[in-house]
N, CA, C and O of each residue as an XYZ file, in Angstrom:
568
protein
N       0.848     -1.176      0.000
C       0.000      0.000      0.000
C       0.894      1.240      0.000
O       1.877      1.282      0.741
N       0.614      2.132     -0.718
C       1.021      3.902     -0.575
C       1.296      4.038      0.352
O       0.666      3.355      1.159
N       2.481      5.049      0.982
C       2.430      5.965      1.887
C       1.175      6.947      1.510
O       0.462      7.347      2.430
N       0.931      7.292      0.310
C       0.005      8.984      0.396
C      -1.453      8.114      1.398
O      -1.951      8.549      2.436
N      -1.855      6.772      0.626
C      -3.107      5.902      0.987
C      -3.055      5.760      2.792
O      -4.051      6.016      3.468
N      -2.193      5.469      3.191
C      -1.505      5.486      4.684
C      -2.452      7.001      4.993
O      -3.609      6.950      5.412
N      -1.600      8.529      4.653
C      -1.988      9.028      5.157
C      -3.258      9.730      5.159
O      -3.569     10.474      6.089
N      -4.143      9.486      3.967
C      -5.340      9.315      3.349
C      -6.408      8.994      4.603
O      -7.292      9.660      5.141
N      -5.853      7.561      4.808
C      -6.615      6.956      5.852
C      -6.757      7.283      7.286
O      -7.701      7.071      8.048
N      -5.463      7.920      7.511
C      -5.533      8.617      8.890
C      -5.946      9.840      8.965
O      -6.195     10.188     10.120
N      -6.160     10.854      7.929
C      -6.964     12.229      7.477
C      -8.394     11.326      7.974
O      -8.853     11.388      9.115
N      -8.987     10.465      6.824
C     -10.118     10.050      7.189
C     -10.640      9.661      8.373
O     -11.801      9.961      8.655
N      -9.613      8.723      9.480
C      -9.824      8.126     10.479
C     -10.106      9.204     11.688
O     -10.864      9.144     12.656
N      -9.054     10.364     11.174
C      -9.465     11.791     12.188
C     -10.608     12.299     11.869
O     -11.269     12.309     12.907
N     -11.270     12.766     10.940
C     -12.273     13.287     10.472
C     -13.195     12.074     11.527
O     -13.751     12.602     12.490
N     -13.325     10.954     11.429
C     -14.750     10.169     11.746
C     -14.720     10.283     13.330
O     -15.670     10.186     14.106
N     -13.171     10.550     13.647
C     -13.104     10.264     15.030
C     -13.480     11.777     15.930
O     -13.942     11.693     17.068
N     -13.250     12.988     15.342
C     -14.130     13.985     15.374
C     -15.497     14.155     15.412
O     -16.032     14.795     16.317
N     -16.169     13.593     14.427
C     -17.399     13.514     13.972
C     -17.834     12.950     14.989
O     -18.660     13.729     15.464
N     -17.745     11.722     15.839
C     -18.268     10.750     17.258
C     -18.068     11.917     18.297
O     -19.040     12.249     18.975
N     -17.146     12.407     18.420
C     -16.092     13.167     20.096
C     -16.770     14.584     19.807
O     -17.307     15.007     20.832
N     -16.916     15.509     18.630
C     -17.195     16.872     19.000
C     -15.852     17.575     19.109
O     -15.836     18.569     19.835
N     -14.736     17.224     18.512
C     -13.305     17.810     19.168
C     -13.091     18.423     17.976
O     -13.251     17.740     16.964
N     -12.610     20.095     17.817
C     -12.637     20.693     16.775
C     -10.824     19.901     16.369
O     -10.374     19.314     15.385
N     -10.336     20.241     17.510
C      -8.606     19.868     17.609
C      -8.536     18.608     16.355
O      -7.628     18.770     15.540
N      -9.315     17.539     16.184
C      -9.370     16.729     15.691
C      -8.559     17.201     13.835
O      -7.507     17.157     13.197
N      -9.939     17.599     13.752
C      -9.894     18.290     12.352
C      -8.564     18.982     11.793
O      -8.085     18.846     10.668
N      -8.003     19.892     13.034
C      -6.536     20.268     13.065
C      -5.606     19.429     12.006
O      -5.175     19.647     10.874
N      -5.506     18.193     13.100
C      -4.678     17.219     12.931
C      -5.042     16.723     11.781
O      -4.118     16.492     11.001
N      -6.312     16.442     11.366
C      -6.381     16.350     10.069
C      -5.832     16.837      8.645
O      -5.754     16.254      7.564
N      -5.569     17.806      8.954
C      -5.065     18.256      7.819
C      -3.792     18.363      7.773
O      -3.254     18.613      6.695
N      -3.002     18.186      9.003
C      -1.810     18.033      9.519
C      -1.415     16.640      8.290
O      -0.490     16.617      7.479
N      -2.480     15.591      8.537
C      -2.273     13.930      7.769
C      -2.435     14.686      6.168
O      -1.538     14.495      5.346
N      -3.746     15.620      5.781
C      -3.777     15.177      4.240
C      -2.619     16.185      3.708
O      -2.176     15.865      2.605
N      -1.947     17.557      4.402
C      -1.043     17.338      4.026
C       0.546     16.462      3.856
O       1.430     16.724      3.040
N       0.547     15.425      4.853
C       1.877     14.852      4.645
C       1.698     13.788      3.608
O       2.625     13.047      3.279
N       0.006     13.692      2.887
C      -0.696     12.858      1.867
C      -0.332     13.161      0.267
O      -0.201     12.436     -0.720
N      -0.211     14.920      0.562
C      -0.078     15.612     -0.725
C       1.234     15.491     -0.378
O       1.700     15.264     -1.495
N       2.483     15.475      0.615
C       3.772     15.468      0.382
C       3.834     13.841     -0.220
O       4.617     13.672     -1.154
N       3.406     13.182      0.045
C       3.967     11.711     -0.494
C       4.053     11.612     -1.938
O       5.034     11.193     -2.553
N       2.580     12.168     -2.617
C       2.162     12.271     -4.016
C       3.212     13.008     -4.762
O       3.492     12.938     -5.958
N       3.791     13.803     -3.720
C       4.828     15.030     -4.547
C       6.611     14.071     -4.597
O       7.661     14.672     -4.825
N       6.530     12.572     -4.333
C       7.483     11.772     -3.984
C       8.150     12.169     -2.794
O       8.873     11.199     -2.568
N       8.370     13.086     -1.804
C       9.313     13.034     -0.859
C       9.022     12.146      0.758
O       7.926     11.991      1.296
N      10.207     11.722      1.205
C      10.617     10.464      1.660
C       9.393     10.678      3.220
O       8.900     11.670      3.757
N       9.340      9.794      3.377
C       8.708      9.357      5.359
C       9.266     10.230      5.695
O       8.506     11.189      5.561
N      10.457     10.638      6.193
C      10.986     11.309      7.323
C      10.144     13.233      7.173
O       9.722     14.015      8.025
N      10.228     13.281      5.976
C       9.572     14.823      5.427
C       8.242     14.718      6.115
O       7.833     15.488      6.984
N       7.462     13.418      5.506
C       6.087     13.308      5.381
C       5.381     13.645      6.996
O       4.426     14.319      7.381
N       6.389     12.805      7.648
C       5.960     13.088      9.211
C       6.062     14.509      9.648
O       5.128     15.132     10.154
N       7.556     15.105      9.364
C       7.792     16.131      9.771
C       6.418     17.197      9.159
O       5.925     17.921     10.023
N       6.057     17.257      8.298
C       4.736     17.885      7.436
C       3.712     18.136      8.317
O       3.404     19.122      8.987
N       3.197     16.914      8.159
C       2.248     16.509      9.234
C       2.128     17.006     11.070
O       1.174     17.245     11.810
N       3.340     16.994     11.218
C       3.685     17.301     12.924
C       3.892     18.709     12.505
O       3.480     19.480     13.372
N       4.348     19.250     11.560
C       4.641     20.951     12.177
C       2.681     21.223     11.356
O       1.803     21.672     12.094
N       2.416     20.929     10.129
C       0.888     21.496     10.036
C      -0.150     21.081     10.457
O      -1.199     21.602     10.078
N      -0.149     20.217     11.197
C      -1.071     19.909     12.198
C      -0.744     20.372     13.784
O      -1.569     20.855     14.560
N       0.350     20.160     13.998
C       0.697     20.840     15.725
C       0.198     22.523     15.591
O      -0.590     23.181     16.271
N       0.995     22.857     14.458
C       0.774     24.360     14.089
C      -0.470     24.749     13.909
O      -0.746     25.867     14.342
N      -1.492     23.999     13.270
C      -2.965     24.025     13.347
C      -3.549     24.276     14.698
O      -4.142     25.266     15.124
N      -3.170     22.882     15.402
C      -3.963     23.114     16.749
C      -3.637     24.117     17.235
O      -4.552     24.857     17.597
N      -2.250     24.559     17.445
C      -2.298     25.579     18.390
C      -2.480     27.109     18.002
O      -2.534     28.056     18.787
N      -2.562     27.140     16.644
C      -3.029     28.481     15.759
C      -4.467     28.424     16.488
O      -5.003     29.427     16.961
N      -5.183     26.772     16.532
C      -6.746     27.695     16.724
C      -6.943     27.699     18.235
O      -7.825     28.338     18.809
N      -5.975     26.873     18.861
C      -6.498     27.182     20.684
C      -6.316     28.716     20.896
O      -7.023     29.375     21.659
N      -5.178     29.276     20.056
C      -4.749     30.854     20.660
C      -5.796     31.678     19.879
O      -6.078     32.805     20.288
N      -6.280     31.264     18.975
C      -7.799     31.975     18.141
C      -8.742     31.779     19.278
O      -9.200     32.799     19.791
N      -9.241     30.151     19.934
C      -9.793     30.100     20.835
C      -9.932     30.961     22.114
O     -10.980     31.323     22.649
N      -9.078     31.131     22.369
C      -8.514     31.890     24.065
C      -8.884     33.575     23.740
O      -9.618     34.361     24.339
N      -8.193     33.701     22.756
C      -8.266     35.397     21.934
C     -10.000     35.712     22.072
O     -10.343     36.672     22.762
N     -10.932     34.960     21.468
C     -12.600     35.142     21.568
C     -13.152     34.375     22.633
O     -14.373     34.216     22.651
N     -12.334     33.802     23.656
C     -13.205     33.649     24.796
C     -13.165     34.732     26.026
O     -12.254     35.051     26.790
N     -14.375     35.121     25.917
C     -14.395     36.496     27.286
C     -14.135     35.855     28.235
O     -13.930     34.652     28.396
N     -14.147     36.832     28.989
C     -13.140     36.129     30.196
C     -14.441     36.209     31.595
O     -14.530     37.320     32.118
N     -15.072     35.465     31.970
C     -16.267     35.750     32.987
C     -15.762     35.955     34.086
O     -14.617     35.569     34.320
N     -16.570     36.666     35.082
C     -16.337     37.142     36.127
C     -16.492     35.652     36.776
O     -16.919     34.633     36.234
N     -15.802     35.926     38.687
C     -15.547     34.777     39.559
C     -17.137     34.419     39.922
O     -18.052     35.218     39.721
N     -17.261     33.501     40.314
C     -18.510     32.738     40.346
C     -19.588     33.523     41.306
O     -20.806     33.566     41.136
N     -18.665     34.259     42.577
C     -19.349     34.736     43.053
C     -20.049     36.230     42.839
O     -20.690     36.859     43.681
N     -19.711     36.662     41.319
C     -19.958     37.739     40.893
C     -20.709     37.532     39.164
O     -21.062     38.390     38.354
N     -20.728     36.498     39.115
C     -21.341     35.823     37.992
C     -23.130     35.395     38.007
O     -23.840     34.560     38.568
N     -23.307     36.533     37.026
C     -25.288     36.337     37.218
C     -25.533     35.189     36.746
O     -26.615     34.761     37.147
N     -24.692     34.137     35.694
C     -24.789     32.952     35.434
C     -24.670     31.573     36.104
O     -24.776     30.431     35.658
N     -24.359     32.173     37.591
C     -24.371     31.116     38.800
C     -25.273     31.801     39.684
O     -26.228     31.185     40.155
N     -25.047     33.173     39.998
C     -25.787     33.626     41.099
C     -26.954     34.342     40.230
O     -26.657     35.035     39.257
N     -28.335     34.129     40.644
C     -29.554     34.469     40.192
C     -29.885     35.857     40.722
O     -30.641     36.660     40.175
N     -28.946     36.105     42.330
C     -29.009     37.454     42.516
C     -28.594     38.528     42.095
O     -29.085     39.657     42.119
N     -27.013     37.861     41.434
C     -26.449     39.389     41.230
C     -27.501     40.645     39.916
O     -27.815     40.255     38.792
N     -27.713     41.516     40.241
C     -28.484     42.006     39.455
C     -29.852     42.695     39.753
O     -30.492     43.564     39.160
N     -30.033     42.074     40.749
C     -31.517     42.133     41.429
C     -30.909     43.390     42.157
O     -29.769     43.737     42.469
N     -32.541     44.071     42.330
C     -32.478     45.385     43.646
C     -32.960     45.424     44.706
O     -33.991     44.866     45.081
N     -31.941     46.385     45.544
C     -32.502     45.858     47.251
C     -32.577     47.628     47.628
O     -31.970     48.555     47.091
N     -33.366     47.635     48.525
C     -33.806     49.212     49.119
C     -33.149     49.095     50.167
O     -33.250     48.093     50.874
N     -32.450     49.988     50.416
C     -31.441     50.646     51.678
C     -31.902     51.799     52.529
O     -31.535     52.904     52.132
N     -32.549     51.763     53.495
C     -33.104     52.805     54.438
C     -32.262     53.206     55.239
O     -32.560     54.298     55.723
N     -30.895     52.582     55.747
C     -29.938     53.147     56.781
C     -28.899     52.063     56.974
O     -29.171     50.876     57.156
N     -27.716     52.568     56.918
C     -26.336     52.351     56.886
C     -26.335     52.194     58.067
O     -26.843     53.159     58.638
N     -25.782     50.918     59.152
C     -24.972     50.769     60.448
C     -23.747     51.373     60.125
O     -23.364     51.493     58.961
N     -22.941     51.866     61.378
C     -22.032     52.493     61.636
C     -20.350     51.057     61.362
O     -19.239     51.302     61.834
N     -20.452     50.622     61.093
C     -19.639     49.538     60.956
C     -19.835     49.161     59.115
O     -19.229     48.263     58.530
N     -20.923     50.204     58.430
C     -20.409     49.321     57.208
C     -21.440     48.503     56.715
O     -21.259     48.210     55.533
N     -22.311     48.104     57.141
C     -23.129     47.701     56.609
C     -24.735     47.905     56.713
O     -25.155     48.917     57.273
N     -25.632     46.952     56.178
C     -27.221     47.657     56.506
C     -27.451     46.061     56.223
O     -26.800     45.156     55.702
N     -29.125     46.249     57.041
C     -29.799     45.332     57.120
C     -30.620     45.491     55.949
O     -31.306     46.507     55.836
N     -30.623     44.505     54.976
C     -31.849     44.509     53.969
C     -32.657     43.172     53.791
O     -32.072     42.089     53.817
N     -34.250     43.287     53.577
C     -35.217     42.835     53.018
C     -35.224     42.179     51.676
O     -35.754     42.795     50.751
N     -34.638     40.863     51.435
C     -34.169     40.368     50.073
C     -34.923     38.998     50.280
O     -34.681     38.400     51.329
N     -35.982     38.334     49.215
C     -36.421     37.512     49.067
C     -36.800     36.643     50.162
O     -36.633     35.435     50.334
N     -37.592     37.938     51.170
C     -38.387     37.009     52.477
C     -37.792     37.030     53.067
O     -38.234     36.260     53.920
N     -36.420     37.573     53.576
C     -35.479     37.096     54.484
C     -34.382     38.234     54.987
O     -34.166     38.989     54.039
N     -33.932     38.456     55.675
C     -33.244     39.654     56.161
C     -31.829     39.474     55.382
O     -31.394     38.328     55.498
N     -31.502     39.823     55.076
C     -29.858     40.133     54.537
C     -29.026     40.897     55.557
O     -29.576     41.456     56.507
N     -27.213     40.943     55.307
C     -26.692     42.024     55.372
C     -25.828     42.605     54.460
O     -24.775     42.055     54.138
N     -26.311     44.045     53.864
C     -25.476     44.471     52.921
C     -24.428     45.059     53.250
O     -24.378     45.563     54.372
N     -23.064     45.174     52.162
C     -21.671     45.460     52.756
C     -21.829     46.832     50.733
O     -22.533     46.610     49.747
N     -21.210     47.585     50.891
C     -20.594     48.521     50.362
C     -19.223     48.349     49.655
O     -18.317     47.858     50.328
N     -18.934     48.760     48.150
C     -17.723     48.548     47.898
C     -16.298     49.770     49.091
O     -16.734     50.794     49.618
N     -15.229     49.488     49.222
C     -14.351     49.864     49.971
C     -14.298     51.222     49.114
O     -14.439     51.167     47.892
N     -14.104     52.370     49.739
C     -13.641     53.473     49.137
C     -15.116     54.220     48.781
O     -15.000     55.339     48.282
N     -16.523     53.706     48.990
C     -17.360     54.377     48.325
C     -17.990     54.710     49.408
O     -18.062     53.893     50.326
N     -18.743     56.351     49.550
C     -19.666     56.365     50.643
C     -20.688     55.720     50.445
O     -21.072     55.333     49.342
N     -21.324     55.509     51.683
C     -22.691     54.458     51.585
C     -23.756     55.532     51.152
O     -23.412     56.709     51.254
N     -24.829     55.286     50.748
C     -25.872     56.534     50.781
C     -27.104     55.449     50.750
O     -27.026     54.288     50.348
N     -28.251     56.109     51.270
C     -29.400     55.285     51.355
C     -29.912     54.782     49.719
O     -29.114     54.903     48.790
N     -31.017     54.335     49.535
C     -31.633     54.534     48.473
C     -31.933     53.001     47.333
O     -31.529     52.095     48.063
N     -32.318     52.452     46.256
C     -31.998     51.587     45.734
C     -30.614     51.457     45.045
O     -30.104     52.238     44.242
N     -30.009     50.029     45.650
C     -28.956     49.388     45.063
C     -29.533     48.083     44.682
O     -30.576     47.542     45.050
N     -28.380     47.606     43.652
C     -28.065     46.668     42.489
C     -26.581     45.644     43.245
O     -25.467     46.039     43.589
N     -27.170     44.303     43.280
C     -26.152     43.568     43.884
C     -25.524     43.037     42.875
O     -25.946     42.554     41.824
N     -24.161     43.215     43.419
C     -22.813     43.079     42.497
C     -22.476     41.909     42.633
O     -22.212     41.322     41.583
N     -22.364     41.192     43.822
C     -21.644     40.389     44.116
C     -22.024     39.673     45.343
O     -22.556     40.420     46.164
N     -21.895     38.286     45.763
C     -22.524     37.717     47.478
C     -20.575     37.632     47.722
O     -19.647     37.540     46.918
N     -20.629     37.702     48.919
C     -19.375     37.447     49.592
C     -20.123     36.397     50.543
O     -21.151     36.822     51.069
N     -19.855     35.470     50.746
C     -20.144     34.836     52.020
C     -21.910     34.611     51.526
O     -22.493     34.112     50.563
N     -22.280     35.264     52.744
C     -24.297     35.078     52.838
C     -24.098     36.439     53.212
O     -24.654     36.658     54.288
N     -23.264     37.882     52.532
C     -23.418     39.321     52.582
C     -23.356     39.127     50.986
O     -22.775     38.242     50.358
N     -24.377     40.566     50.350
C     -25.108     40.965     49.900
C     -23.798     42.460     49.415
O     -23.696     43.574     49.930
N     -23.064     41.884     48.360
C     -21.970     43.653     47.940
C     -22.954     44.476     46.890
O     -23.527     43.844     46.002
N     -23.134     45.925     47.023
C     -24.099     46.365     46.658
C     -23.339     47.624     46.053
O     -22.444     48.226     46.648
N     -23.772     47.907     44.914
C     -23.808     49.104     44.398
C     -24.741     50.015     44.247
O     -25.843     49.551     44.537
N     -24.786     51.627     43.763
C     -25.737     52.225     44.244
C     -26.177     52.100     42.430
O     -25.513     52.108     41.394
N     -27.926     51.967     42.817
C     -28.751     51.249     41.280
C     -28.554     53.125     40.506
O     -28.954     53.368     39.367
């Protein structure tokens, strides 16, 4: 049998084995094989064919993980993430600041305590929760 048929088959064998898994990386490597397929056809030896294959396929994958990484936003920590926490976002009414920093608030049936970002004066009024620390309630002013 061919070397090009060899690498023919392993282009193909990646492609199907993608197609089952969902792995884009797959496809990479794929083409990593059909070019060391088109180097065989062009006569040059195994040792090329591999080398082909390993730098345009390695070079593939990692061209698209750093494409990957480049368009993935970067989400906030879990505890500031409206996609875990159902609160952050929601508004809470502030009638009076304790002297220590925080206030007692009325949040879904249940008493809270809200805390203030560092550096900001407190002021009464509706705030917008940023963030839970603990079972406290970090609040910005809405």
């Amino acid at each position: 049998m061919a070397e090009s048929t060899l690498w023919w088959l392993a282009t193909g064998g990646a492609i199907a084995v993608e197609l089952l898994t969902g792995t884009f990386y797959l496809l990479m490597l794929a083409i990593g094989f059909a070019m060391a397929a088109l180097s065989a056809h062009l006569g040059y030896g195994l040792i090329t064919q591999m080398v082909v294959a390993a730098v345009v396929g390695g070079g593939a994958v990692v061209g698209w993980h750093l494409r990957q990484m480049k368009r993935r936003v970067q989400e906030p920590p879990a505890q500031a993430n409206a996609n875990v926490n159902l609160d952050i976002g929601e508004t809470v009414q502030i009638d009076a600041w304790n002297a220590d920093g925080t206030a007692d608030v009325q949040y879904r049936g249940a008493r809270w305590t809200a805390i203030h970002r560092s550096g900001i004066t407190p002021s009464t009024g509706a705030h917008r929760v940023a963030e839970l620390i603990g079972n406290r309630l970090l609040v910005d002013k809405a």
